[in-house]
GUVO-899620 format. One record per residue (C-alpha): x, y, z; residue number from 1. Coordinates in steps of 0.05 Angstrom, whole numbers, plus 5000, padded with zeros to 4 digits. Last residue first. Example, Ala and Ser with C-alpha at 12.3 -4.5 7.8 and 13.67 -1.06 7.14 Angstrom:
% residues 2
xx, yy, zz, palum
5273, 4979, 5143, 2;
5246, 4910, 5156, 1;
END
This chain:
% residues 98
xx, yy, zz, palum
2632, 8148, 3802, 98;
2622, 8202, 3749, 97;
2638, 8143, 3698, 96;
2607, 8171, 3633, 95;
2621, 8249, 3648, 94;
2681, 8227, 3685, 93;
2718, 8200, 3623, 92;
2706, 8274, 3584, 91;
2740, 8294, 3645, 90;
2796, 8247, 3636, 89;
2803, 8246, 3573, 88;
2819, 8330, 3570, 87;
2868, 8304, 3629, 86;
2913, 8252, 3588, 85;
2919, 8302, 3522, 84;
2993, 8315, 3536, 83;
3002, 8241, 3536, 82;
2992, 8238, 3462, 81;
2979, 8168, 3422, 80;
2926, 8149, 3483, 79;
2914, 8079, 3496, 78;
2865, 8074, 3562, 77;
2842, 8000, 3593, 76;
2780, 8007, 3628, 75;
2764, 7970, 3694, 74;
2698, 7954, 3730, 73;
2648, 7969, 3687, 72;
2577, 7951, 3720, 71;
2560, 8044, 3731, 70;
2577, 8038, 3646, 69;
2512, 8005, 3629, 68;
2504, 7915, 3621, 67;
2451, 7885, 3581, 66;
2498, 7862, 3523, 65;
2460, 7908, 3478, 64;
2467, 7965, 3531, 63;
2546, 7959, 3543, 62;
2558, 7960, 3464, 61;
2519, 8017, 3467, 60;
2565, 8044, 3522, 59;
2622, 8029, 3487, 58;
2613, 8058, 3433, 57;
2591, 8121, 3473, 56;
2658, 8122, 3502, 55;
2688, 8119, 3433, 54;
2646, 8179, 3408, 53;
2662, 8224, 3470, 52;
2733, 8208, 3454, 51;
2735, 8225, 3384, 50;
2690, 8284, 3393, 49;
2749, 8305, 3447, 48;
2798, 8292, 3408, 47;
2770, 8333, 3339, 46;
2756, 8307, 3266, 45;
2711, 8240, 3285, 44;
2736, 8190, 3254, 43;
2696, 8150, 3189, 42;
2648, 8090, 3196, 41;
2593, 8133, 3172, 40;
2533, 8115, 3221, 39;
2579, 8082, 3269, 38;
2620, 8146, 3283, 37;
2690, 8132, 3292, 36;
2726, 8149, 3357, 35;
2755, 8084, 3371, 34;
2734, 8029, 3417, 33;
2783, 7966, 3427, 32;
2740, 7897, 3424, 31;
2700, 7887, 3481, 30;
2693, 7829, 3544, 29;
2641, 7828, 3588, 28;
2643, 7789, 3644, 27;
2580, 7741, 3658, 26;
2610, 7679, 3680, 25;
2595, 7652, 3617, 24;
2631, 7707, 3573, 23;
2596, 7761, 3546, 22;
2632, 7792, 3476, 21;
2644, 7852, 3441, 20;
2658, 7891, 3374, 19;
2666, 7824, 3349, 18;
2736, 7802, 3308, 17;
2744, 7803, 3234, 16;
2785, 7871, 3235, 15;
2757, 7934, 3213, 14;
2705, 7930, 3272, 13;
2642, 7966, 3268, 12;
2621, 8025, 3300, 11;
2572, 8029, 3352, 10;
2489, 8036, 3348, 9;
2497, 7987, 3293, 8;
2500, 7925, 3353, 7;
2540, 7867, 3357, 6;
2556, 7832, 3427, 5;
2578, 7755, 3413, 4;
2556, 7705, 3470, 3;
2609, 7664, 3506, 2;
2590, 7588, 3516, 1;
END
């Protein structure tokens, strides 16, 4: 049986689905991150806060399910503007230097 990941340490969901789950066979499964701040549920004003915010979102998400960002294995990346691909990327390599 899956086990549902919550935590206040990331934002919550809009939507009525869990920020995260763990499957049986251990993978961890999460809901898409966004740049808002959990303690005020509203976006961060600049890309890169945004970013840095929805990385760490993910990462406490990571924590509560027991997991840290050096288990991840594959992130998915939506970006609305292309033009801001590299800024992501090194704010990406500060949480997976590896």
């Amino acid at each position: 049986m899956k086990r549902v990941i919550q935590t206040a340490t990331a934002a919550a969901m809009y939507n009525p689905v869990s920020q995260a789950a763990l499957a049986p066979n251990g993978m961890f499964y999460s809901a898409g991150m966004i740049g808002r701040s959990p303690e005020s549920g509203e976006m961060l004003p600049t890309f890169a806060e945004q970013a840095h915010q929805a990385l760490r979102n993910l990462g406490a998400l990571l924590s509560e399910a027991g997991g840290n960002y050096k288990a991840v294995m594959f992130v998915q990346l939506y970006l609305l503007d292309m033009d801001q691909i590299e800024q992501f990327n090194e704010i990406f390599r500060a949480y997976f230097p590896d």
